[in-house]
N, C-alpha and C positions, 0 to 999 in steps of 0.2 A: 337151682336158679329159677327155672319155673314153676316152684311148688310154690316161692317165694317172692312169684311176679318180679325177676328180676331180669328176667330172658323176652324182652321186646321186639318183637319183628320193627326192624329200621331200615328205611331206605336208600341211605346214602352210611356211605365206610370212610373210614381211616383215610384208604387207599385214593377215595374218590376226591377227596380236597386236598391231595397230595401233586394234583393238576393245577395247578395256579400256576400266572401266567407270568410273573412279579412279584415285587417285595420294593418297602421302604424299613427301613430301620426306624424302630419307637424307643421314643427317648422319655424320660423321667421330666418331672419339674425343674431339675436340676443341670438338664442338659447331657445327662451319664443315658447310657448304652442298657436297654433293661434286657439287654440278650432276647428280645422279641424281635420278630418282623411281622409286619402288616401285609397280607397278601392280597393279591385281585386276581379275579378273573376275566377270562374273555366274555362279551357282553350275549356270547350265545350261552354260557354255562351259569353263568350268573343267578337268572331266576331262578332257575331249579334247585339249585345249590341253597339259596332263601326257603324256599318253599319249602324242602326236606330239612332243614336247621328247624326252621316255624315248627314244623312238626315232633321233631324230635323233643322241642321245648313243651310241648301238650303235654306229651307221651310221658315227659318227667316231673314236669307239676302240673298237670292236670287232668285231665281225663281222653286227652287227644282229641276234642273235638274241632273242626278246624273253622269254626264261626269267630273264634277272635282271633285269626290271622291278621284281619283287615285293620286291628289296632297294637299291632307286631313291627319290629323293622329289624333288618340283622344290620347292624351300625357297625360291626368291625369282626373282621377274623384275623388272627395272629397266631405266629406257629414261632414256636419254644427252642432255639438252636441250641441250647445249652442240655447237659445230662443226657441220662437214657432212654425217658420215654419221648423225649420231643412231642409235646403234645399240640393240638389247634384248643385255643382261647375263643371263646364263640359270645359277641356280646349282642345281648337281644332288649332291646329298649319298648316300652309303649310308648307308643306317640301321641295316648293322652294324657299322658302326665310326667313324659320324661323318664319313667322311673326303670331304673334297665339290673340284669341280671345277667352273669355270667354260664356259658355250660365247657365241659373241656371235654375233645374229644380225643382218644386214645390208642394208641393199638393193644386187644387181649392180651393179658397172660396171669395164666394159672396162679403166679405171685401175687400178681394186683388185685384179683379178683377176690382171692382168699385173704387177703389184706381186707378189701374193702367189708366185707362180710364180718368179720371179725371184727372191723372196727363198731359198726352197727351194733352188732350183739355185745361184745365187753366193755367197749369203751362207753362215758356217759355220756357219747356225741351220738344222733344219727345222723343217716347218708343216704341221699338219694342216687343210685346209677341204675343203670342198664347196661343189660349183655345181649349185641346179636354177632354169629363168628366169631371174626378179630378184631370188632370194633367196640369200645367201652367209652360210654358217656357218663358223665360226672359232673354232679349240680358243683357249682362253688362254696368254696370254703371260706369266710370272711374271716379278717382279721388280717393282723400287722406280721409280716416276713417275719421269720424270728432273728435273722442276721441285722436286719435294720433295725428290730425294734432294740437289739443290744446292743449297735451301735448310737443310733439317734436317742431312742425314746428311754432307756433304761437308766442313763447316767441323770436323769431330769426327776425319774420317780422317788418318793418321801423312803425316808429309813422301815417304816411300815409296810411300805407297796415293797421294798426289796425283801422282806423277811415275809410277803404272804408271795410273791414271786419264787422263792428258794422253795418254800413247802409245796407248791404244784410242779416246781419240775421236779422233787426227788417222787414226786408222787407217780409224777410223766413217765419220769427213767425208771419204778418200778413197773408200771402198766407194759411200757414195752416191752421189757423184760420177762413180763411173765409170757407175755402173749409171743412174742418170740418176733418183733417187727422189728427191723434191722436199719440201720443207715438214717438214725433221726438227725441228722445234721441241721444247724442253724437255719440253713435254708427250706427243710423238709419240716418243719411247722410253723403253726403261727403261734400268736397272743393276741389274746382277745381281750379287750378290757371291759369290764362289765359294773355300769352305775348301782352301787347298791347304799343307799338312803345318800351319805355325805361325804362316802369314800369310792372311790376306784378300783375294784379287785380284775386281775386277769386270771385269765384260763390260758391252757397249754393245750394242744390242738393240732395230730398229724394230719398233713395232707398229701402225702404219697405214702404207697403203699406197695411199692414193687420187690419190697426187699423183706417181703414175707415168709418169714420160713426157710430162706437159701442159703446164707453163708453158716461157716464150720467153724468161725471165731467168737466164741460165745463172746466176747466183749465189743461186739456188730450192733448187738440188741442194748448195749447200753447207753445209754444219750450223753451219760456225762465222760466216757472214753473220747469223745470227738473235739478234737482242739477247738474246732469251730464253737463249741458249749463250752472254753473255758472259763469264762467270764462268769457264767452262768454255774457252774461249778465252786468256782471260787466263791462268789458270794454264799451258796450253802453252807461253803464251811467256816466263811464270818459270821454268817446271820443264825445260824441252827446248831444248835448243842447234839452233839452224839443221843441223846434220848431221845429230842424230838424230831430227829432222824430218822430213828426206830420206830417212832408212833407214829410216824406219817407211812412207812411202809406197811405197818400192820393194819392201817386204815385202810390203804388201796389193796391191800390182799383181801380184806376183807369183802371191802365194797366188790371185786373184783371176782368172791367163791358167790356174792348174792345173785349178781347176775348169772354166771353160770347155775346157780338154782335155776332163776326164775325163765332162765333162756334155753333150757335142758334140754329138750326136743328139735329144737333149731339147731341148737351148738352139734348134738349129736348126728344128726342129718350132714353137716358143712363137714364135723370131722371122719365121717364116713368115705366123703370123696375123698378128703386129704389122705387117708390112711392108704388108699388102693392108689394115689397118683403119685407120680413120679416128677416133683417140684426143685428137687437141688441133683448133685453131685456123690454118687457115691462117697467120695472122699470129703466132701462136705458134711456130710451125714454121723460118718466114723467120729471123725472130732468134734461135733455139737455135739454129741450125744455121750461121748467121753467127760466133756468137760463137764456137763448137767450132773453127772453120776457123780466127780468130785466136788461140784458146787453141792449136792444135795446129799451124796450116799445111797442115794435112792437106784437099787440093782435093775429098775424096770427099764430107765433110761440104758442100759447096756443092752436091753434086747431089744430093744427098737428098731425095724425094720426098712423106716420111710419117716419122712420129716413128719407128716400126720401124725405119726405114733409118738414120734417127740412132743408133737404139741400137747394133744393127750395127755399124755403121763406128765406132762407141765400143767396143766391143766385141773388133773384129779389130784395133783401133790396139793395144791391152794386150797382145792375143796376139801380134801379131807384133814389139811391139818385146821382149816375153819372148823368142821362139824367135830373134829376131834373138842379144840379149843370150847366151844360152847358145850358136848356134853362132859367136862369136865365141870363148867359153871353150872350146870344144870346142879349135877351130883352132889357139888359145894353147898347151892343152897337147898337142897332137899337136907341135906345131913345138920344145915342148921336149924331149919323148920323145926 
């Protein structure tokens, strides 16, 4: 994390906004319960509580200097009752122009971390956080819940928008799949819809990351096992033919061995830690790495010693049946030359 400017000396913890003094419940447009509370503090704690947020928002876009505080305001903190990280919602607005940005503050762990890392380096998204201790900040993530957006927004998109919708989540559920990120639930990503000339295409987009690498049911890491992604599932298998099924997984394998080329030094650095830490469950470990060997045949995953080494050898399976795959085209077309 510090080779990688990810480890920031921060002033204020987890534990320290865990002192609020009250709560109101924050409700939706709709008048529904968003399983948020708005919290306050006592009017001695308050500044400083401002002060160290202001900073912490330098420190994650921008260079920490603290000359534009004075065009800063923290307009709301909110803490998450719902799941397992419980996180604080931190909203920082300018006040010359209104325009306001999100940060979540977090308590460490090993899972989230190497999640977040991982998402950075494989995924085609990057991510801004920081690590000091047990405290983990995290820029926001924009886009539409993915529970809402299948129920609100998804029944309203063209027969076009559902069949380029179907091809990024088989592409989603391979990506986490390879990488081994667990517990993609409806509510654990979004959709992002994105203007391109006269159509509407979305993106598919984790944003939690705590279930990195720990559980022992290989079908954890797959998005379309989760009832909550039935919908989303079903329409794959209306809108997409069994081929282009398979082309769309061999795309993000591919795209998937690239980055690990071009991220080779980084990736091996992050899988260094994972290989000597100790992230899951003994008996977690036994059956993911069981099941990998009968998904694959692959005897490496049987010797695997730490969920690290399962990523790994997840990892080099991609890359080498890639580099296999292209020196085979190579050969092809030398022999027609």
């Amino acid at each position: 994390m510090e080779r990688y400017n990810r480890n920031t000396e921060i002033a204020i913890s987890y534990d320290d906004l865990l002192r609020f003094s009250g709560s109101v419940v924050v409700y939706d447009e709709n008048d529904e319960d968003t399983l948020w509370i708005r919290v306050y503090y006592s009017e001695f704690e308050r500044p400083e509580i401002d002060y160290h947020l202001k900073k912490v928002y330098t420190l994650i876009f921008s260079d920490g200097n603290e000359d534009i505080f004075q065009y800063l305001n923290v307009d709301a903190i909110d803490f998450c009752t719902f799941g397992n990280s419980k996180p604080f919602r931190i909203k920082v607005r300018n006040v010359l122009n209104d325009n306001y940005t999100y940060l979540y503050v977090k308590k460490a762990d090993a899972s989230r971390v190497y999640g977040l890392e991982l998402e950075h380096i494989l995924s085609p998204n990057r991510i801004n956080f920081a690590v000091f201790d047990d405290t983990l900040i995290e820029e926001h993530i924009s886009g539409i819940p993915g529970d809402e957006f299948i129920k609100n927004s998804l029944p309203q998109c063209s027969d076009i928008q559902k069949s380029q919708i179907a091809k990024e989540f088989v592409k989603f559920n391979e990506r986490c799949m390879i990488r081994l990120l667990g517990d993609m639930r409806s509510y654990n990503y979004v959709i992002i819809p994105v203007h391109d000339f006269d159509n509407v295409i979305f993106k598919i987009r984790a944003i939690d990351f705590d279930q990195q690498s720990y559980e022992g049911n290989f079908k954890v890491y797959k998005p379309q096992f989760f009832k909550e992604n039935y919908q989303m599932v079903q329409m794959v298998e209306k809108r997409l033919k069994p081929a282009s099924i398979e082309q769309y997984k061999k795309e993000e394998r591919s795209l998937l061995a690239k980055r690990i080329l071009t991220s080779r030094k980084r990736l091996k650095a992050l899988l260094r830690c994972m290989v000597n830490d100790h992230i899951t469950t003994k008996e977690n470990l036994e059956e993911l790495k069981m099941e990998l060997y009968n998904y694959t045949l692959d005897m490496k995953f049987k010797r695997c010693r730490s969920m690290g080494q399962v990523l790994r050898v997840a990892l080099e399976f991609v890359r080498r049946n890639y580099e296999d795959v292209n020196m085979k085209r190579l050969l092809q077309s030398s022999r027609n030359d």
